[in-house]
N, CA, C and O atoms as CSV, one atom per row, in Angstrom:
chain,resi,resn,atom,element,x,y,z
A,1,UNK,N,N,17.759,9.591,-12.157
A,1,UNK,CA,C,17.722,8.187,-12.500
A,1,UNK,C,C,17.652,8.075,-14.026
A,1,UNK,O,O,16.674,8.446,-14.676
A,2,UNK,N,N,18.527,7.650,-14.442
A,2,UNK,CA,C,18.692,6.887,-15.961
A,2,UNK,C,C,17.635,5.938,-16.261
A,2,UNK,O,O,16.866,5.673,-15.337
A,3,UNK,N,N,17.425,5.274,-17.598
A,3,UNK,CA,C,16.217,4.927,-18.093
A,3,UNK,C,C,16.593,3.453,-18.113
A,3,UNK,O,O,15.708,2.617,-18.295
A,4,UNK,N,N,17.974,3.059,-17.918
A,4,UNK,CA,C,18.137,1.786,-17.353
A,4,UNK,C,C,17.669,1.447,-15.786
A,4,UNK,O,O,16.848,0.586,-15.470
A,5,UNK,N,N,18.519,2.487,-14.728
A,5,UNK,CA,C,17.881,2.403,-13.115
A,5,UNK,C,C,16.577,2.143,-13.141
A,5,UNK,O,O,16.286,1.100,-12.554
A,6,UNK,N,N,15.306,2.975,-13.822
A,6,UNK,CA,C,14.128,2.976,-13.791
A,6,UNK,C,C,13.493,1.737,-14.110
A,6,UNK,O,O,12.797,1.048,-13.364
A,7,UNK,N,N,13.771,1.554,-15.161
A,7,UNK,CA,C,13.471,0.007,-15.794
A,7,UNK,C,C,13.441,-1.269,-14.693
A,7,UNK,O,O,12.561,-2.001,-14.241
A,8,UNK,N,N,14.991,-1.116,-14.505
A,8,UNK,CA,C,14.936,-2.629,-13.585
A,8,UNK,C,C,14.851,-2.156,-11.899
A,8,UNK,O,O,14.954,-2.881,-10.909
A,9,UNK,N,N,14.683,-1.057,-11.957
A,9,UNK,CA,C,13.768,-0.557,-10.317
A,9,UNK,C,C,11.922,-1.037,-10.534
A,9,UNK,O,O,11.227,-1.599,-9.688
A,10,UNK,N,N,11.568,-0.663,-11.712
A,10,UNK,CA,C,9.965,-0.978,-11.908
A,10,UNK,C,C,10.057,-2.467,-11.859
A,10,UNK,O,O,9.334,-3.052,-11.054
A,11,UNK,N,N,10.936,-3.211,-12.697
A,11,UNK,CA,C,10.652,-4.731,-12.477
A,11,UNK,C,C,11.120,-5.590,-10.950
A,11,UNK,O,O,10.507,-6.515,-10.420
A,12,UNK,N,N,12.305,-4.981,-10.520
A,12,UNK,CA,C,12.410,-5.426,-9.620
A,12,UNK,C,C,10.927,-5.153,-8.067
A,12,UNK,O,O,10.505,-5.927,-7.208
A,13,UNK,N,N,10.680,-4.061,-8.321
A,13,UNK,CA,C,9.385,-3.476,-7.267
A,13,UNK,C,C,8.270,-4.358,-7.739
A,13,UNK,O,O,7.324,-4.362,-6.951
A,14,UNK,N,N,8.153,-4.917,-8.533
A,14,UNK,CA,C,7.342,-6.030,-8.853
A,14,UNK,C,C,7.364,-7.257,-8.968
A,14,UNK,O,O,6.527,-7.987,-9.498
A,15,UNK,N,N,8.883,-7.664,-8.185
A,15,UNK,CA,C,8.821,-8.819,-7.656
A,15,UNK,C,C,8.657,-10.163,-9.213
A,15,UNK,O,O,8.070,-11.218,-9.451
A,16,UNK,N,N,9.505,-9.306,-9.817
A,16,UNK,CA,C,9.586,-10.005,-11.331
A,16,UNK,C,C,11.239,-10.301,-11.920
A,16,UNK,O,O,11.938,-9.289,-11.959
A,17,UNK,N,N,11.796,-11.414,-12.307
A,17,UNK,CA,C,12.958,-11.472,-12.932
A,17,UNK,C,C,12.810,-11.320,-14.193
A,17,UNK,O,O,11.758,-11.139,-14.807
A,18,UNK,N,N,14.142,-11.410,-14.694
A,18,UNK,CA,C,14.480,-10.641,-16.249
A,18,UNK,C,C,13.590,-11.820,-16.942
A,18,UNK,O,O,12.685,-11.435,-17.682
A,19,UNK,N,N,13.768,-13.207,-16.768
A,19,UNK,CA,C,13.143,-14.258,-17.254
A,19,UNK,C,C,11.902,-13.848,-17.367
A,19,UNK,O,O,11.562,-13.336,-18.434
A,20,UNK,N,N,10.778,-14.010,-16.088
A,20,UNK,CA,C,9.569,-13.919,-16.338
A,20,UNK,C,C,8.897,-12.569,-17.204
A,20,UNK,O,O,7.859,-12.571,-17.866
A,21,UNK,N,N,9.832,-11.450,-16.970
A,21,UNK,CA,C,9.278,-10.255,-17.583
A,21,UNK,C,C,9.092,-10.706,-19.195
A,21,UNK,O,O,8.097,-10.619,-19.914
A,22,UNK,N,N,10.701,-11.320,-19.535
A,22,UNK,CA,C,10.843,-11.689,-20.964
A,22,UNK,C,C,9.501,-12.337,-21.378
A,22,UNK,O,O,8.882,-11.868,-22.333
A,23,UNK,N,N,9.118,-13.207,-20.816
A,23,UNK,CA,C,7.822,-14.296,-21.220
A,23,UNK,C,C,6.759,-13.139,-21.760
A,23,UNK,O,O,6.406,-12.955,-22.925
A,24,UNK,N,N,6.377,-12.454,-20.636
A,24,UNK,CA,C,5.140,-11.372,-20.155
A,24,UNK,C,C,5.265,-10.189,-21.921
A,24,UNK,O,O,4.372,-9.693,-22.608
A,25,UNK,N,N,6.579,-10.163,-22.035
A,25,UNK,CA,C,6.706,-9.276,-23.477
A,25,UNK,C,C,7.045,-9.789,-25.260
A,25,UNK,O,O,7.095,-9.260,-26.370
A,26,UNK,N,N,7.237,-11.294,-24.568
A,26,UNK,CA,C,7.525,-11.948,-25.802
A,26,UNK,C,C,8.755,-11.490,-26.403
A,26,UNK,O,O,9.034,-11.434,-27.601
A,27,UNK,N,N,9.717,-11.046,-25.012
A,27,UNK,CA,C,10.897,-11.068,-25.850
A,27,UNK,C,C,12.468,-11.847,-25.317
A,27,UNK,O,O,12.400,-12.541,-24.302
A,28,UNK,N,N,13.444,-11.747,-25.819
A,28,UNK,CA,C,14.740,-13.052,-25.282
A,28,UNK,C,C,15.177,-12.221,-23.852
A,28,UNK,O,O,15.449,-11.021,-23.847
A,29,UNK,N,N,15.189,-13.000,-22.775
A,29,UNK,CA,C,15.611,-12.099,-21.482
A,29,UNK,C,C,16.716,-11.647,-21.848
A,29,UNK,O,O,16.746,-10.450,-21.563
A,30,UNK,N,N,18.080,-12.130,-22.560
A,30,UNK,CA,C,18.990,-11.119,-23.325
A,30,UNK,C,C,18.425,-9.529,-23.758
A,30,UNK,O,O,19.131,-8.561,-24.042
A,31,UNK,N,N,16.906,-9.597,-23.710
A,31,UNK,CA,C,16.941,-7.844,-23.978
A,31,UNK,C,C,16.944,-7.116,-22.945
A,31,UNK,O,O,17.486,-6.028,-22.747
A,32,UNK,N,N,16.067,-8.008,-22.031
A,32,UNK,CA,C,16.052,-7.348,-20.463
A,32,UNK,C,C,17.540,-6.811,-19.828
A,32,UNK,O,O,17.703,-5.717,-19.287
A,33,UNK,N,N,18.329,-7.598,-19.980
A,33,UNK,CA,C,19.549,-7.660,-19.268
A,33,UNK,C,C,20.108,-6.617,-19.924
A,33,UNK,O,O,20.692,-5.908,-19.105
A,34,UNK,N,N,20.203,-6.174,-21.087
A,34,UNK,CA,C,20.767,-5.434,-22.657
A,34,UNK,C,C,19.889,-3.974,-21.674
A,34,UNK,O,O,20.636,-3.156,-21.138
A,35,UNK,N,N,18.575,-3.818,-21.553
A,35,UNK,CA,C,18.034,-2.516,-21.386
A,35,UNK,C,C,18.389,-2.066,-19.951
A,35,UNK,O,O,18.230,-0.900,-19.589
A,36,UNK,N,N,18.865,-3.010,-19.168
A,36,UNK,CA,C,18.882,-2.376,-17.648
A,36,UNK,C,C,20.270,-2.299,-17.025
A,36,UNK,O,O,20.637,-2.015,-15.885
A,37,UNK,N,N,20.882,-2.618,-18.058
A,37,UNK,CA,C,22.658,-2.264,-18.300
A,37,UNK,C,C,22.783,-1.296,-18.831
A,37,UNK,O,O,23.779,-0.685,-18.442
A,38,UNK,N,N,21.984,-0.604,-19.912
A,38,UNK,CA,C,22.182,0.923,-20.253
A,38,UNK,C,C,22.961,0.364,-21.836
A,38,UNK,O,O,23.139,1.186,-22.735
A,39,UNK,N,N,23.350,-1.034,-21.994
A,39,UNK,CA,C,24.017,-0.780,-23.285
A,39,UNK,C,C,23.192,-0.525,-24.746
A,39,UNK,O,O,23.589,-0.035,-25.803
A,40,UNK,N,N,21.742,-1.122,-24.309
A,40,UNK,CA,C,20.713,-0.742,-25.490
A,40,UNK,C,C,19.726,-0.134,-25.074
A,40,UNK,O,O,19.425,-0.509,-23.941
A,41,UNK,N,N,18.955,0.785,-25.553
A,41,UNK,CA,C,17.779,1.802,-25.116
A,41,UNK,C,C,16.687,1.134,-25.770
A,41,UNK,O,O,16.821,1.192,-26.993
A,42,UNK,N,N,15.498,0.430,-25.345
A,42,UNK,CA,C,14.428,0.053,-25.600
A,42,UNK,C,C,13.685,0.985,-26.734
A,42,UNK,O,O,13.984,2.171,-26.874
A,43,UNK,N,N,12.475,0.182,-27.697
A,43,UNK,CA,C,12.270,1.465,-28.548
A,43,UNK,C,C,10.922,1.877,-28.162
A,43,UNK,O,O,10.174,1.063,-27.621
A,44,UNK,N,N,10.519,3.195,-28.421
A,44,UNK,CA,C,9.326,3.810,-27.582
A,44,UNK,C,C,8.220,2.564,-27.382
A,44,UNK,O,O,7.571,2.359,-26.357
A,45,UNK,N,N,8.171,1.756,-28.670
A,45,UNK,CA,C,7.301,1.009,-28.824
A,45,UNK,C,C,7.157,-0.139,-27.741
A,45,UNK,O,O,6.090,-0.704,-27.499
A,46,UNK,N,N,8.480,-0.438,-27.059
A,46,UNK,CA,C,8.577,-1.455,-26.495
A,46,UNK,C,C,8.190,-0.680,-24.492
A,46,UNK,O,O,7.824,-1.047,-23.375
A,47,UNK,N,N,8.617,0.523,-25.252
A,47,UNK,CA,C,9.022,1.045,-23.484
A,47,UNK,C,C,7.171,0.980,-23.289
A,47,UNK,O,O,6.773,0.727,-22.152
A,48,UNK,N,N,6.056,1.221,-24.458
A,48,UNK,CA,C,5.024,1.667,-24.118
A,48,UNK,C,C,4.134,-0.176,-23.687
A,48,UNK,O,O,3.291,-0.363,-22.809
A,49,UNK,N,N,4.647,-1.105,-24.537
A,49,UNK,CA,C,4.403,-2.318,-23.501
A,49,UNK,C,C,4.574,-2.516,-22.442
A,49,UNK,O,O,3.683,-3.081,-21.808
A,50,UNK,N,N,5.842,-2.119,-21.776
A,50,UNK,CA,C,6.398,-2.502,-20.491
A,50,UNK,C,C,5.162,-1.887,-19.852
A,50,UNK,O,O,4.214,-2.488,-19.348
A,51,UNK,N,N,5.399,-0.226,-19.998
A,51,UNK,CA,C,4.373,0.614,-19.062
A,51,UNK,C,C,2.659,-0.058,-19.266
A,51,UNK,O,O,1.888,0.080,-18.317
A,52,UNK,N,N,2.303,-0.576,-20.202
A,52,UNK,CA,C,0.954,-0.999,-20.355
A,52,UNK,C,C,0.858,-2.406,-19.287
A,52,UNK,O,O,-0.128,-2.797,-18.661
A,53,UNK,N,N,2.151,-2.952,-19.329
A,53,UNK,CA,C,2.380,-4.254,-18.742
A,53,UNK,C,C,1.983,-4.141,-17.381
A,53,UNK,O,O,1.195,-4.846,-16.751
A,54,UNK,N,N,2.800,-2.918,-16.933
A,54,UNK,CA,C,2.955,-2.941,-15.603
A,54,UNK,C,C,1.671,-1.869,-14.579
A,54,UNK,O,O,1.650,-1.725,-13.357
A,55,UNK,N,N,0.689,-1.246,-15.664
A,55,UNK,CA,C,-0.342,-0.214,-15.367
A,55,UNK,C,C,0.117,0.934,-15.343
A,55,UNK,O,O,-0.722,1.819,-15.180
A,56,UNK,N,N,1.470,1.330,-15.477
A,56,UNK,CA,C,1.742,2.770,-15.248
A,56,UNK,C,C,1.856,3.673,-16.779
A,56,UNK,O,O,1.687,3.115,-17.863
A,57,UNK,N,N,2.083,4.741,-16.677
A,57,UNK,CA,C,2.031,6.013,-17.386
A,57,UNK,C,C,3.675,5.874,-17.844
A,57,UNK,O,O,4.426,5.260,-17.087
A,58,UNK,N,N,4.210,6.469,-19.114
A,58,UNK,CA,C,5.516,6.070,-19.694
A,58,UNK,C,C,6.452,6.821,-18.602
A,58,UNK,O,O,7.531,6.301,-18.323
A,59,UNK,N,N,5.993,8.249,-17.867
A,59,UNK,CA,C,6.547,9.397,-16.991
A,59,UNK,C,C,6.590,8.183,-15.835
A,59,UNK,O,O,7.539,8.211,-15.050
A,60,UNK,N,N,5.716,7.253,-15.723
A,60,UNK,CA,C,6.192,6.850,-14.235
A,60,UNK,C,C,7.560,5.412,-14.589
A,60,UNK,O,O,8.484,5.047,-13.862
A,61,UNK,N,N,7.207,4.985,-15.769
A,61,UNK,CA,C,7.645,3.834,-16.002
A,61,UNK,C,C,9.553,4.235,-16.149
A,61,UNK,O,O,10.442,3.436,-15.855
A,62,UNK,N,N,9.745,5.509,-16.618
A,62,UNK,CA,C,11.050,6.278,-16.498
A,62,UNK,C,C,11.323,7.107,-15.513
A,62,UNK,O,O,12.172,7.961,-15.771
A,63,UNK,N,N,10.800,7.110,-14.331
A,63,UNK,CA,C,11.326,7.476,-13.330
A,63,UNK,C,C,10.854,8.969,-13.078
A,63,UNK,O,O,11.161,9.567,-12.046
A,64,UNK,N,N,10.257,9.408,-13.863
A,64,UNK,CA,C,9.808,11.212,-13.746
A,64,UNK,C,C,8.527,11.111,-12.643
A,64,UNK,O,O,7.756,10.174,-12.434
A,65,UNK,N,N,8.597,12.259,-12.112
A,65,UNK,CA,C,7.828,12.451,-11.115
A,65,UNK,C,C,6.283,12.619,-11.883
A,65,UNK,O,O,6.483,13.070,-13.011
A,66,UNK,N,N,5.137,12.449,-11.686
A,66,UNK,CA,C,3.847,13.352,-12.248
A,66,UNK,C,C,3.279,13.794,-11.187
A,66,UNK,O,O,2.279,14.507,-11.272
């Protein structure tokens, strides 16, 4: 799984759209849509909100097993 699949597999398993996530990170749902298309790669900084967002570890938030 690619680091786009992972992304919008974690938001979707949480029962969250690109909209509301956007709110939750303070950023334009244009990024959401941008990171889970694979055409832009989130920056560590942002990937480590999501994972803080969502309670998980950055390994779970990208799809790696722990």
């Amino acid at each position: 799984m690619d680091i786009a699949e992972a992304l919008k597999q974690n938001r979707e398993q949480r029962g969250l759209n690109p909209y509301e996530l956007s709110k939750e990170l303070g950023v334009n749902h244009q990024n959401i849509y941008r990171w889970e298309s694979g055409r832009v790669v989130p920056s560590i900084d942002m990937c480590i909100r999501i994972a803080d967002f969502y309670g998980i570890s950055l390994d779970e938030l990208l799809g790696r097993k722990v």
